[in-house]
PyMOL Python script that loads the backbone (N, CA, C, O; Angstrom):
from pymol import cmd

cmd.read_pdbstr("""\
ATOM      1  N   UNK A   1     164.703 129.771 120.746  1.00  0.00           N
ATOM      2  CA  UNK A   1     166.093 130.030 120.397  1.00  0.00           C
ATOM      3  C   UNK A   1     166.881 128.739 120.249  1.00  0.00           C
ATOM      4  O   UNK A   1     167.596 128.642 119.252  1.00  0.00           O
ATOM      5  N   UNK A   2     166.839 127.714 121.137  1.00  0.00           N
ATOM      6  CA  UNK A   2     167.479 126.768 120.917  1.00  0.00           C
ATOM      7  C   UNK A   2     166.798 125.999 119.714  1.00  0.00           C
ATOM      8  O   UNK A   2     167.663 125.385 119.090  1.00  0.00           O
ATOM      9  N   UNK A   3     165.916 125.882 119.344  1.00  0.00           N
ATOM     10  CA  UNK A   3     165.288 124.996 117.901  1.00  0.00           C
ATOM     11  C   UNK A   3     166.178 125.661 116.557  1.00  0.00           C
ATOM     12  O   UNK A   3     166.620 124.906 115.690  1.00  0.00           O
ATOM     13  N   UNK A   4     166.334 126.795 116.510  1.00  0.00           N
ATOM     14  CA  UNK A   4     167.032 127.334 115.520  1.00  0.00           C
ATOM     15  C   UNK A   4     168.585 126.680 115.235  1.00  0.00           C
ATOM     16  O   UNK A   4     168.944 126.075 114.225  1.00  0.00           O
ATOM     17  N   UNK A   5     169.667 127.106 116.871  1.00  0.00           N
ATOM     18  CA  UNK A   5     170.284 126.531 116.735  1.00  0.00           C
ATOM     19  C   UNK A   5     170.575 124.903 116.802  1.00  0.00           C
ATOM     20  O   UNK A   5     171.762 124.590 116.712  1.00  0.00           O
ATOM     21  N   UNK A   6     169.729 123.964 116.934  1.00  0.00           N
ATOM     22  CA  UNK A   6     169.542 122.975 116.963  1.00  0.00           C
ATOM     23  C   UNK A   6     169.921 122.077 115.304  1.00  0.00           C
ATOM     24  O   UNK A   6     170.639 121.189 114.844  1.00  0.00           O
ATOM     25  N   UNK A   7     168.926 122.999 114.931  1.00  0.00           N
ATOM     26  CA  UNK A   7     169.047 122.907 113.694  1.00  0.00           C
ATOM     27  C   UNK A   7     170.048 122.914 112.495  1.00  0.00           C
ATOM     28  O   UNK A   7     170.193 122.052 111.628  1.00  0.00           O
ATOM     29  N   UNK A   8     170.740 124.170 112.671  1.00  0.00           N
ATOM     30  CA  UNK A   8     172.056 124.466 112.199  1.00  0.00           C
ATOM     31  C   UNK A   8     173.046 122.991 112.789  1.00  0.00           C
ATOM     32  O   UNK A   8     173.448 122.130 112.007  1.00  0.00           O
ATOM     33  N   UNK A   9     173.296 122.959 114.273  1.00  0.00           N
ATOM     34  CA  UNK A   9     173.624 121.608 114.135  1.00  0.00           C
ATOM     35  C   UNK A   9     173.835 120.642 113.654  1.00  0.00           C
ATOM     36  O   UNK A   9     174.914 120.415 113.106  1.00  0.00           O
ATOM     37  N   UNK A  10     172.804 119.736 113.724  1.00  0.00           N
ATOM     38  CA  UNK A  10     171.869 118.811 112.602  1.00  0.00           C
ATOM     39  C   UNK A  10     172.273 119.214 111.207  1.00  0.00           C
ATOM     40  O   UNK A  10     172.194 118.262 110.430  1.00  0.00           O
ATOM     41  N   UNK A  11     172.562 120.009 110.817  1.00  0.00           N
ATOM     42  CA  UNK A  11     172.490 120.945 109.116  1.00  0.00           C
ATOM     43  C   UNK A  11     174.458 120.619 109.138  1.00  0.00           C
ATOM     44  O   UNK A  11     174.987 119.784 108.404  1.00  0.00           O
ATOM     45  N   UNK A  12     175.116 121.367 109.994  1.00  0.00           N
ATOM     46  CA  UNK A  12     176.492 121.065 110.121  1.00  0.00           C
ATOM     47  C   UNK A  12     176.989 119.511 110.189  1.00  0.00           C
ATOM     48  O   UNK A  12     178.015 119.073 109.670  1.00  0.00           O
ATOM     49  N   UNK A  13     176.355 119.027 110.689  1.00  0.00           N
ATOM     50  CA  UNK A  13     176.768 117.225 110.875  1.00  0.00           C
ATOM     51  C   UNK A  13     176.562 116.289 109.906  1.00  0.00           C
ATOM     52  O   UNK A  13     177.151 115.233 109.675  1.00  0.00           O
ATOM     53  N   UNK A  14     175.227 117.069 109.130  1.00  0.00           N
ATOM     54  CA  UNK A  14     174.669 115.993 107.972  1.00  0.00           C
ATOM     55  C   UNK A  14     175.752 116.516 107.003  1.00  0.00           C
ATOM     56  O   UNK A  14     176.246 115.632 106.304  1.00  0.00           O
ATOM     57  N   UNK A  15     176.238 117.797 106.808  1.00  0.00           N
ATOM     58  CA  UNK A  15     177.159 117.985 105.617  1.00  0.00           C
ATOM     59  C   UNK A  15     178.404 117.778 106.009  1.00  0.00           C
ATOM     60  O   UNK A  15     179.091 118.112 105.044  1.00  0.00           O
ATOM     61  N   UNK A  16     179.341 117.292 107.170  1.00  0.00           N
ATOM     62  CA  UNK A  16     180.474 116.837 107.349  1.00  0.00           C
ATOM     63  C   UNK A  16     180.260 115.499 107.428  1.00  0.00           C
ATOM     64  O   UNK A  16     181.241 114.900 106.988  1.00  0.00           O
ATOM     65  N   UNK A  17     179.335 114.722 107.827  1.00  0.00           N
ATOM     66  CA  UNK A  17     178.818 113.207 107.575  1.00  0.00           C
ATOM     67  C   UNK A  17     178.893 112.920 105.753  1.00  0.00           C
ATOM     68  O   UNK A  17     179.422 112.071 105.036  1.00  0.00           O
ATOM     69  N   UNK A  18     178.070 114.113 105.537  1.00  0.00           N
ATOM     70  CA  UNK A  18     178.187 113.870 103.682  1.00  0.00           C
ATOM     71  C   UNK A  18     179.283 113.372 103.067  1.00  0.00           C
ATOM     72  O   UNK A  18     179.442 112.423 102.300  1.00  0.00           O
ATOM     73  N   UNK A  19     180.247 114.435 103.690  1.00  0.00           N
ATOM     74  CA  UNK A  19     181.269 114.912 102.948  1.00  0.00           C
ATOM     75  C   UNK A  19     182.618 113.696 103.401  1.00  0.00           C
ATOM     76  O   UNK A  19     183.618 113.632 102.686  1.00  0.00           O
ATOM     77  N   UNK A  20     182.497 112.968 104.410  1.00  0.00           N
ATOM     78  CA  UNK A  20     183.148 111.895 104.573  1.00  0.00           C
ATOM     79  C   UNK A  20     182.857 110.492 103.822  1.00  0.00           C
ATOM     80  O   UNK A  20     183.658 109.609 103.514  1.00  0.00           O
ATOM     81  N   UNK A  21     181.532 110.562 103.634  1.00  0.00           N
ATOM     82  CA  UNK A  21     181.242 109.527 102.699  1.00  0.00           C
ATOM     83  C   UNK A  21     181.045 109.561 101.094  1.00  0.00           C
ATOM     84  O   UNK A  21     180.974 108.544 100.405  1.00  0.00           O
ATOM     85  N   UNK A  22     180.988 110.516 100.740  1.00  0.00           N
ATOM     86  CA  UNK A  22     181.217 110.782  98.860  1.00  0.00           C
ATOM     87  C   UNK A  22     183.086 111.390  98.969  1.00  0.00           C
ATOM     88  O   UNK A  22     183.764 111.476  97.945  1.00  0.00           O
ATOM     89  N   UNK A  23     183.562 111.692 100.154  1.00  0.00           N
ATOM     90  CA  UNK A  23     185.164 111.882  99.646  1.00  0.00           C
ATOM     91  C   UNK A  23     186.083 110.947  98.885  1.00  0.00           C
ATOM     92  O   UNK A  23     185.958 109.723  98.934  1.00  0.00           O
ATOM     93  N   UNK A  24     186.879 111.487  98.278  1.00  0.00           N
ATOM     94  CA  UNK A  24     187.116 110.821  96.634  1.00  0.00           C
ATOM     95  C   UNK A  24     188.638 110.730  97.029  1.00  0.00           C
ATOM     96  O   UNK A  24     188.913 111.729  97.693  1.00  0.00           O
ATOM     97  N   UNK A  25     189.498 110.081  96.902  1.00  0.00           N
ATOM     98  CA  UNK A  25     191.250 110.386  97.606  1.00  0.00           C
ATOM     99  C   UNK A  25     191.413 109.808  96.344  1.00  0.00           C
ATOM    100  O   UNK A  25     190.551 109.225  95.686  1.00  0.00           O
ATOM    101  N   UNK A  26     193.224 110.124  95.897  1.00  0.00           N
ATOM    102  CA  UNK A  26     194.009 109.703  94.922  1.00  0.00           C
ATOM    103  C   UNK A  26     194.948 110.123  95.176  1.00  0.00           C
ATOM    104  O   UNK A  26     195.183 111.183  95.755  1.00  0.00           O
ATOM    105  N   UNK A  27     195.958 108.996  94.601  1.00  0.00           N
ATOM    106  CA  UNK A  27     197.450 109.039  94.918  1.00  0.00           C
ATOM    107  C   UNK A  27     198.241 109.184  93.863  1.00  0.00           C
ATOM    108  O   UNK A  27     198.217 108.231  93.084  1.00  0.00           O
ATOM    109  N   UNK A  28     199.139 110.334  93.507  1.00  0.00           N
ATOM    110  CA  UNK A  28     199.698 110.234  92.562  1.00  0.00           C
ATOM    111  C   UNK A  28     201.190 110.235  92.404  1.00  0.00           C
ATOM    112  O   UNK A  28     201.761 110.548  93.449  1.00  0.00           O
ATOM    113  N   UNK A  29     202.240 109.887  91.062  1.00  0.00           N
ATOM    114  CA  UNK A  29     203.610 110.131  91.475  1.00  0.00           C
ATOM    115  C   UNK A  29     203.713 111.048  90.347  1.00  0.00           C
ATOM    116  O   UNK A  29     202.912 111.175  89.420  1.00  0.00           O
ATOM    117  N   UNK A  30     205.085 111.828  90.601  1.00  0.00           N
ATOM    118  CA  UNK A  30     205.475 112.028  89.148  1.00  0.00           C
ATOM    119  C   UNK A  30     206.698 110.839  88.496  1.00  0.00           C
ATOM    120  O   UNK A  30     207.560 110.115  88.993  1.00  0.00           O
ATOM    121  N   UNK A  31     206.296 111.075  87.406  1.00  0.00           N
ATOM    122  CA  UNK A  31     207.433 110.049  86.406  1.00  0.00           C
ATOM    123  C   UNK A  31     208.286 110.247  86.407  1.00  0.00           C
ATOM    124  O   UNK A  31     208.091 111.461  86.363  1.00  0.00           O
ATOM    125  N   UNK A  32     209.680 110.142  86.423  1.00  0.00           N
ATOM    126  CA  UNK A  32     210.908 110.772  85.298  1.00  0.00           C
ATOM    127  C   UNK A  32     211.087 109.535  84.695  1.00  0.00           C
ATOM    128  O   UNK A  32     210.735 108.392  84.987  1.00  0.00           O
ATOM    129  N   UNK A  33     211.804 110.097  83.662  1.00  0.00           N
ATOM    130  CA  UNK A  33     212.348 108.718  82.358  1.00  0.00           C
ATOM    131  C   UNK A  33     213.925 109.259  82.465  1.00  0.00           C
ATOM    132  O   UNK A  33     214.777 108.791  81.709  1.00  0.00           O
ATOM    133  N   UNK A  34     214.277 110.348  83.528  1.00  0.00           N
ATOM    134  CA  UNK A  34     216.248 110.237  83.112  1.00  0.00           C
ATOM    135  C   UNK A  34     216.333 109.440  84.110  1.00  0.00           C
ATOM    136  O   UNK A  34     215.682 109.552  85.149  1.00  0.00           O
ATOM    137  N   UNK A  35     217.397 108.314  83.783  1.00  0.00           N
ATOM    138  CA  UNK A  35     218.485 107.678  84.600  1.00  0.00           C
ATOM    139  C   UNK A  35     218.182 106.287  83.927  1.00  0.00           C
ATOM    140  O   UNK A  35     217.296 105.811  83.217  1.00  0.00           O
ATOM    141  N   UNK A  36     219.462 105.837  84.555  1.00  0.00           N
ATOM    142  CA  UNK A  36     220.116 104.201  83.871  1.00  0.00           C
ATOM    143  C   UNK A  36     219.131 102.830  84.056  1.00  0.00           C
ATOM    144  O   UNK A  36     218.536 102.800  85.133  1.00  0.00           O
ATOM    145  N   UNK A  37     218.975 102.099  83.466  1.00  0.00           N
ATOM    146  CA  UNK A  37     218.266 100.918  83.543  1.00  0.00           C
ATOM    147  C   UNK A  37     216.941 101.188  83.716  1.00  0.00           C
ATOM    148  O   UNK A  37     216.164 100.273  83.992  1.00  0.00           O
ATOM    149  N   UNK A  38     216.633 102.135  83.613  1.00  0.00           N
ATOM    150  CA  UNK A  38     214.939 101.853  84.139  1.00  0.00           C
ATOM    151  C   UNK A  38     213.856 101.227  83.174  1.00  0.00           C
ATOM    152  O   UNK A  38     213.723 101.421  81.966  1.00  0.00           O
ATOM    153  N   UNK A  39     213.321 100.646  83.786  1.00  0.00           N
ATOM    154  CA  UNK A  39     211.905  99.596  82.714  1.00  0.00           C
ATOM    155  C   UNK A  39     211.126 100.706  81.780  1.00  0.00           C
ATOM    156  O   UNK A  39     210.822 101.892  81.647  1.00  0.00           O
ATOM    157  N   UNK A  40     211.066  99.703  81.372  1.00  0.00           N
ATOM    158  CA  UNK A  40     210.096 100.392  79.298  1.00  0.00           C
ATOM    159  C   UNK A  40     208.737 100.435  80.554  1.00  0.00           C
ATOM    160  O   UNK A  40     208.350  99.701  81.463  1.00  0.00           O
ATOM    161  N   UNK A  41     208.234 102.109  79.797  1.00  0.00           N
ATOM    162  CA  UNK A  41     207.091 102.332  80.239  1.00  0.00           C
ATOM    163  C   UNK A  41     206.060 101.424  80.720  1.00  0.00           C
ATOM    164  O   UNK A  41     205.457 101.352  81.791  1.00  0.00           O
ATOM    165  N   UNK A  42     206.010 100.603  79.403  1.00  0.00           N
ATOM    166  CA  UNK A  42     204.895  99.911  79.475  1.00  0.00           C
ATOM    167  C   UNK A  42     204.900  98.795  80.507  1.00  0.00           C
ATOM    168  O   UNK A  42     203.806  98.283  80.748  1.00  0.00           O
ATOM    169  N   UNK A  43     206.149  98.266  81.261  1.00  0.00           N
ATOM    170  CA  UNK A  43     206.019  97.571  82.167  1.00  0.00           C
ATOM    171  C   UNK A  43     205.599  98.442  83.867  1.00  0.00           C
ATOM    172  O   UNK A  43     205.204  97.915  84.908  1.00  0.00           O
ATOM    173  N   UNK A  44     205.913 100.062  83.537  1.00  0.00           N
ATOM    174  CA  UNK A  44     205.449 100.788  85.157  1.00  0.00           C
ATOM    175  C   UNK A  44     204.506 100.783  84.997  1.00  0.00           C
ATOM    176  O   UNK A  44     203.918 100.768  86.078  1.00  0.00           O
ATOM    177  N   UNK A  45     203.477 100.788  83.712  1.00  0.00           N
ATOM    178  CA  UNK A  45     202.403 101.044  83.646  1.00  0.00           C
ATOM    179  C   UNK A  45     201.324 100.073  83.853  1.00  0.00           C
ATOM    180  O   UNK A  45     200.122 100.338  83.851  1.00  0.00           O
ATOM    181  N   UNK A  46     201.941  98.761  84.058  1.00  0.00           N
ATOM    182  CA  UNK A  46     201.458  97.725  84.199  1.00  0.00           C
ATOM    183  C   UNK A  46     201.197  97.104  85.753  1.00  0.00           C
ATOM    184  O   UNK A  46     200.284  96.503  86.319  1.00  0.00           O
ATOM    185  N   UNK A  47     202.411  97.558  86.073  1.00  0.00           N
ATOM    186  CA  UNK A  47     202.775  97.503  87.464  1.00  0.00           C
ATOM    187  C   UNK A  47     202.069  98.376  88.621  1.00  0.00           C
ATOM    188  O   UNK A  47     201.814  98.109  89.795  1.00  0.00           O
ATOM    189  N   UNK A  48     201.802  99.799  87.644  1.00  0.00           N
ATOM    190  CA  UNK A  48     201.305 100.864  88.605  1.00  0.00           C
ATOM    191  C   UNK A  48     199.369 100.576  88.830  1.00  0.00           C
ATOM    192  O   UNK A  48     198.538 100.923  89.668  1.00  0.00           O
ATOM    193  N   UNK A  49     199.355  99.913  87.789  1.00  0.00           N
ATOM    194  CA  UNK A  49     198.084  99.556  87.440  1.00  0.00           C
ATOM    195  C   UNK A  49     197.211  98.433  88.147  1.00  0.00           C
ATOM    196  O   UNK A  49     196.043  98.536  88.524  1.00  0.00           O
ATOM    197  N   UNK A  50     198.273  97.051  88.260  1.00  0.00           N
ATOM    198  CA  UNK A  50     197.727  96.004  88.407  1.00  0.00           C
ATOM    199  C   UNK A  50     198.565  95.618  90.005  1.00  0.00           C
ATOM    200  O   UNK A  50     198.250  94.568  90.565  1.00  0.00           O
ATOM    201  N   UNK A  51     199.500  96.438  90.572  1.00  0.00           N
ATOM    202  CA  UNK A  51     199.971  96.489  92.053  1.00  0.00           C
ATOM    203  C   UNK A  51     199.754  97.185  92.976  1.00  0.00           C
ATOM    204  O   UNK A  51     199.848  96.877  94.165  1.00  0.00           O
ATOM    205  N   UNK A  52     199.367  98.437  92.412  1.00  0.00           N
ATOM    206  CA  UNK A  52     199.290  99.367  93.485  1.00  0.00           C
ATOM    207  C   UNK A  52     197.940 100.140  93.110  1.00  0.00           C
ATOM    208  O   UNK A  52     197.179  99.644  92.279  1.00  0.00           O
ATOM    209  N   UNK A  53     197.648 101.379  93.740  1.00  0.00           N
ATOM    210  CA  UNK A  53     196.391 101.930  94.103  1.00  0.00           C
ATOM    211  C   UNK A  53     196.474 103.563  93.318  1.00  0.00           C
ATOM    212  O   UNK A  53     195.647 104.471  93.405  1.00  0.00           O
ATOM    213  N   UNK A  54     197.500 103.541  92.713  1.00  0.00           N
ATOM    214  CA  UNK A  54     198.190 104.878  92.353  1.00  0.00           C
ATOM    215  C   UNK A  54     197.249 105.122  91.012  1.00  0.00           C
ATOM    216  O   UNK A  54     197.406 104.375  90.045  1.00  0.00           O
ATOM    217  N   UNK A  55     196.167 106.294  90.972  1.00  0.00           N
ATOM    218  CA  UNK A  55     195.452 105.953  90.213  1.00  0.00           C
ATOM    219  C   UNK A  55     195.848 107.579  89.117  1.00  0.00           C
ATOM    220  O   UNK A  55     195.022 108.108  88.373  1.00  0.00           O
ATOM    221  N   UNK A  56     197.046 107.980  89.294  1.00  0.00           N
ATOM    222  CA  UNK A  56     197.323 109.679  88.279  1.00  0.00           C
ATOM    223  C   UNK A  56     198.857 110.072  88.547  1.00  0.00           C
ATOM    224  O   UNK A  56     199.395 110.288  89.633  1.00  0.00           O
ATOM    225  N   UNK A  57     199.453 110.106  87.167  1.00  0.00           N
ATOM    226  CA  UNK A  57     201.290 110.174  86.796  1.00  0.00           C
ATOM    227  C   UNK A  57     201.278 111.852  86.644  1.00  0.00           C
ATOM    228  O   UNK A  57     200.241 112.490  86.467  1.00  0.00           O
ATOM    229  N   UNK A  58     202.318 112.316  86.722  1.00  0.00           N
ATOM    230  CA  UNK A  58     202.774 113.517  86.204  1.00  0.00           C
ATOM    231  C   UNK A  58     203.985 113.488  85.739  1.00  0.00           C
ATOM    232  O   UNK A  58     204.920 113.437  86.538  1.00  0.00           O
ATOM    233  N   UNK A  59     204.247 113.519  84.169  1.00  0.00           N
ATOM    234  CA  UNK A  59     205.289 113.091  83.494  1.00  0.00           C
ATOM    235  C   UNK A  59     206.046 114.513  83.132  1.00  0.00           C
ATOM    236  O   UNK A  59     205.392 115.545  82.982  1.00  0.00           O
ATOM    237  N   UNK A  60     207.242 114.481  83.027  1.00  0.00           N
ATOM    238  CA  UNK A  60     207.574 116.275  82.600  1.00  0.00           C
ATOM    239  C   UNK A  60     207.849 116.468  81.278  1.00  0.00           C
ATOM    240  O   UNK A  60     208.253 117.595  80.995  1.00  0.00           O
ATOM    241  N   UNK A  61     207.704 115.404  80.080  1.00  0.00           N
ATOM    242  CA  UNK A  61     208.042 116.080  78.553  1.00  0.00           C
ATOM    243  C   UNK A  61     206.683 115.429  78.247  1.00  0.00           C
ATOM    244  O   UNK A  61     206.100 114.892  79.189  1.00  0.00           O
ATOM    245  N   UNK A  62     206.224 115.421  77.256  1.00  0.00           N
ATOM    246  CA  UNK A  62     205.352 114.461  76.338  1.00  0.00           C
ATOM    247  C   UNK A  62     206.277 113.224  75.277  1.00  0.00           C
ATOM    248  O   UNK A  62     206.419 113.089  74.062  1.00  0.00           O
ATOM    249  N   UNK A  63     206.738 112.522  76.429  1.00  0.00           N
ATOM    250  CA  UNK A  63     207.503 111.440  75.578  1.00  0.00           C
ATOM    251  C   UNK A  63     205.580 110.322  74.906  1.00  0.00           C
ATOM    252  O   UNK A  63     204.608 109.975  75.577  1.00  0.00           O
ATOM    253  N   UNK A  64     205.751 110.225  74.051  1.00  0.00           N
ATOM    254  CA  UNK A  64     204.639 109.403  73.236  1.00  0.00           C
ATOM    255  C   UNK A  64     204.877 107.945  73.606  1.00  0.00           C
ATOM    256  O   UNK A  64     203.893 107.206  73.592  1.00  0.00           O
ATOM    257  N   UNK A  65     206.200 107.385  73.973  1.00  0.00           N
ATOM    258  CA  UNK A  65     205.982 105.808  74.586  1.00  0.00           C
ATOM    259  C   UNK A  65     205.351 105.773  76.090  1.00  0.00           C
ATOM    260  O   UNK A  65     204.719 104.743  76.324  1.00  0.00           O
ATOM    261  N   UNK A  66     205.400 106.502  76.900  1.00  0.00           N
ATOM    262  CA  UNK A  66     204.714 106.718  77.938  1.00  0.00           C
ATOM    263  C   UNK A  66     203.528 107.075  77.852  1.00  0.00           C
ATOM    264  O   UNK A  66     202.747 106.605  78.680  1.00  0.00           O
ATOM    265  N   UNK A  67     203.192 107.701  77.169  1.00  0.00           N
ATOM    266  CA  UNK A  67     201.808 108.264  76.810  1.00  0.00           C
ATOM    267  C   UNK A  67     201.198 107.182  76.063  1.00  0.00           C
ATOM    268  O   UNK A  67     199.970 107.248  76.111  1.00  0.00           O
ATOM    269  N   UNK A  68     201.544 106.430  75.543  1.00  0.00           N
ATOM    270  CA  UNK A  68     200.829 105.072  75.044  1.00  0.00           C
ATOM    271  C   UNK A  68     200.967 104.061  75.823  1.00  0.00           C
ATOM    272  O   UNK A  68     200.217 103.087  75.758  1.00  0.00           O
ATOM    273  N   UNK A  69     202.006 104.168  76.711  1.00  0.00           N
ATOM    274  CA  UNK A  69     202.375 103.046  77.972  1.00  0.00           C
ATOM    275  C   UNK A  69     200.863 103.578  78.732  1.00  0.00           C
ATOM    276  O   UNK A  69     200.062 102.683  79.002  1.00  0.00           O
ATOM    277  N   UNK A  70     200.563 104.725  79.000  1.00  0.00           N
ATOM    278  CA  UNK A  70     198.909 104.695  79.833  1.00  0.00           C
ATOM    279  C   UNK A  70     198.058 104.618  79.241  1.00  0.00           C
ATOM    280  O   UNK A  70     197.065 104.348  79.918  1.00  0.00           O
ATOM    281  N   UNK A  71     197.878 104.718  78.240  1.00  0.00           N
ATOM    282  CA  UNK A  71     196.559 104.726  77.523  1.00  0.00           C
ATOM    283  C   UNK A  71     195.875 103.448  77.448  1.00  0.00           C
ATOM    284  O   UNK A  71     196.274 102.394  76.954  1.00  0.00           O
ATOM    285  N   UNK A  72     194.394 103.816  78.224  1.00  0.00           N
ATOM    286  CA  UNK A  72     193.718 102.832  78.062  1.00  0.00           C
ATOM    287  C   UNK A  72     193.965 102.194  79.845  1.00  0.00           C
ATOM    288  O   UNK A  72     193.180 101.313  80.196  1.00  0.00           O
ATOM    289  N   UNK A  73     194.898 102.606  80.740  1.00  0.00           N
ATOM    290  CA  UNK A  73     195.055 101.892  82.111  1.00  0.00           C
ATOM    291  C   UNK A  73     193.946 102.472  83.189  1.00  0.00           C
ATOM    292  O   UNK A  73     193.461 101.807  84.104  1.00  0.00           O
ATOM    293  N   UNK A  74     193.685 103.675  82.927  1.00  0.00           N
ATOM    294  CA  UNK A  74     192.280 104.679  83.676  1.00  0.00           C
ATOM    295  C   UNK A  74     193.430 105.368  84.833  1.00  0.00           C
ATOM    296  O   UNK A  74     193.162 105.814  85.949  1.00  0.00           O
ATOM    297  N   UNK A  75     194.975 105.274  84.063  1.00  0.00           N
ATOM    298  CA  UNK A  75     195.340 105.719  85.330  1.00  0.00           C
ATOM    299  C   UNK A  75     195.353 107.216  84.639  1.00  0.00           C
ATOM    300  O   UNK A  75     195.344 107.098  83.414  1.00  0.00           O
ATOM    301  N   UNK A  76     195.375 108.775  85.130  1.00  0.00           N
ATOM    302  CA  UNK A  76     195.292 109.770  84.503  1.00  0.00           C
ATOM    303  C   UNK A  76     196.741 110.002  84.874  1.00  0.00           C
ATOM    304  O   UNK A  76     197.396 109.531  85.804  1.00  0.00           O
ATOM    305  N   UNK A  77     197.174 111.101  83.622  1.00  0.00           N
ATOM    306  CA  UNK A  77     198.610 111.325  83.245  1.00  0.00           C
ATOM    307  C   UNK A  77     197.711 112.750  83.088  1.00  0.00           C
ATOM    308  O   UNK A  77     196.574 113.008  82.694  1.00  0.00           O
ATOM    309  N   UNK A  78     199.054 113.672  83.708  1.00  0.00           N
ATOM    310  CA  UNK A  78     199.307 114.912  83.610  1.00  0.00           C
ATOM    311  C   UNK A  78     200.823 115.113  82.873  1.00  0.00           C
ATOM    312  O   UNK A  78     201.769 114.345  83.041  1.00  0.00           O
ATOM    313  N   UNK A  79     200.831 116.216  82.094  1.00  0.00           N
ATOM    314  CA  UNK A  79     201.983 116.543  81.453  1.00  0.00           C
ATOM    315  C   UNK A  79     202.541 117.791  81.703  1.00  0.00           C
ATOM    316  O   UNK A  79     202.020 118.818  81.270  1.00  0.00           O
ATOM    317  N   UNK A  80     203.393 117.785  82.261  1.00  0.00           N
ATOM    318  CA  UNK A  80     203.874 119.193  82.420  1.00  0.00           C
ATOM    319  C   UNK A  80     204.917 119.837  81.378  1.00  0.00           C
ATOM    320  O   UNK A  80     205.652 118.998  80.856  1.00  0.00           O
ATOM    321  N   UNK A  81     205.106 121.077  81.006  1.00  0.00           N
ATOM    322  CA  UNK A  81     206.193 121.387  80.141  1.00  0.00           C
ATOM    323  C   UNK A  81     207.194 122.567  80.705  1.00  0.00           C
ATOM    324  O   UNK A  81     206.729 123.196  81.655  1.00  0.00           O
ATOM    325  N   UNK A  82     208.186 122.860  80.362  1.00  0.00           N
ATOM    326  CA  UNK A  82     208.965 123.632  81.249  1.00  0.00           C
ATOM    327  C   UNK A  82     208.583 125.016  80.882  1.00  0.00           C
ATOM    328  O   UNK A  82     208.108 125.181  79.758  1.00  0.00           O
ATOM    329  N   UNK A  83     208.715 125.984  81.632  1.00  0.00           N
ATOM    330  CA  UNK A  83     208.540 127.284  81.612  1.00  0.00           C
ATOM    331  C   UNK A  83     209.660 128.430  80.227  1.00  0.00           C
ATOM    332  O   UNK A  83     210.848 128.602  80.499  1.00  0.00           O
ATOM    333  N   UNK A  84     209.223 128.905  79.231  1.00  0.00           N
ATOM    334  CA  UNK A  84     210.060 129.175  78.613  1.00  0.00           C
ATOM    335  C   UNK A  84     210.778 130.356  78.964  1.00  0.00           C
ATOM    336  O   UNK A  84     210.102 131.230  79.507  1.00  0.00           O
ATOM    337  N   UNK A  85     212.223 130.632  78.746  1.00  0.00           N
ATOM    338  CA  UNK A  85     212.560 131.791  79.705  1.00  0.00           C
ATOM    339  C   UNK A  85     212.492 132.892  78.491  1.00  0.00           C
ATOM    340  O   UNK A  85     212.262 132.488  77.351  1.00  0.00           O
ATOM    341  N   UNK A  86     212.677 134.170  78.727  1.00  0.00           N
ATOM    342  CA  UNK A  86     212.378 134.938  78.054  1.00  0.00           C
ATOM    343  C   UNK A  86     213.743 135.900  78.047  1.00  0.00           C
ATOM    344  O   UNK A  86     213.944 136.641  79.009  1.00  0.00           O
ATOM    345  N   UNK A  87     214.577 135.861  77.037  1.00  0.00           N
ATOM    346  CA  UNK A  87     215.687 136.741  77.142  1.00  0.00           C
ATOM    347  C   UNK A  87     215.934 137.484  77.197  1.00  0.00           C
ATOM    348  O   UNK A  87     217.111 137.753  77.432  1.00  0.00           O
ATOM    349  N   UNK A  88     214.460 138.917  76.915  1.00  0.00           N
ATOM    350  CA  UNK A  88     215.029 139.742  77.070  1.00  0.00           C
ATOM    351  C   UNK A  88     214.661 140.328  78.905  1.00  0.00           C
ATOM    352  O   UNK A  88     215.243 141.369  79.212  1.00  0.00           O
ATOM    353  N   UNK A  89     214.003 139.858  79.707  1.00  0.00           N
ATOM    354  CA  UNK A  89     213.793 139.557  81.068  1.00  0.00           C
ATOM    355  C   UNK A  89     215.211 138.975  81.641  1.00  0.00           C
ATOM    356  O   UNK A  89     215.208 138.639  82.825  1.00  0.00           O
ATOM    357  N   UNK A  90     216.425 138.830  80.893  1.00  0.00           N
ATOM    358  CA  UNK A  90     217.478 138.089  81.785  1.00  0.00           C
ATOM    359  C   UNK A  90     218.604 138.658  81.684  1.00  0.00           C
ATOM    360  O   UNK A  90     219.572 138.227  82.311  1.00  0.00           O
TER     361      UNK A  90
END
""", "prot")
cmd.dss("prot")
cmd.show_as("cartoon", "prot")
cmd.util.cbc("prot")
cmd.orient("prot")
C-alpha cells in the first residue's frame, strides 16, 4: 500500500517541480493615446522595449501609428474594440 502511494507522490512533485521550471510570466499594460503631451508611439515603443521587461500592450482603437510603433519590437499588442450597443435593446 505504501509503494502505490509513494509513487503518486514522486508523480505530484515531478509535475509541480515541472511546472515551476517551464513557467512562462509576462507583464503587460494597456495603452491609451487620450491626453496632453504624450510621446509619439514610436518613442513608448522604444522605451517599453529597450527599458523595461513589459513584453504585451493592449491598445483600445486600432490607431495604425501605434500599430507600426510595435511592429517588429516582439512586444505583442492586443486590440480591443468597443462593444456596439444595440438600440433596439435600450
Amino acid at each position: 500500500m505504501a509503494l502505490p502511494l509513494l509513487r503518486y507522490y514522486v508523480l505530484l512533485l515531478t509535475i509541480v517541480f515541472h511546472h515551476h521550471i517551464t513557467a512562462v510570466y509576462s507583464i503587460g499594460i494597456n495603452y491609451g493615446t487620450l491626453g496632453d503631451n504624450l510621446p509619439l508611439p514610436a518613442q513608448v515603443a522604444q522605451f517599453l522595449k529597450e527599458k523595461t521587461i513589459i513584453d504585451r500592450i493592449k491598445i483600445f482603437d486600432a490607431n495604425p501609428d501605434v500599430l507600426r510603433a510595435f511592429a517588429g519590437t516582439g512586444i505583442l499588442v492586443a486590440v480591443t474594440v468597443p462593444q456596439r450597443r444595440n438600440p433596439k435593446f435600450h
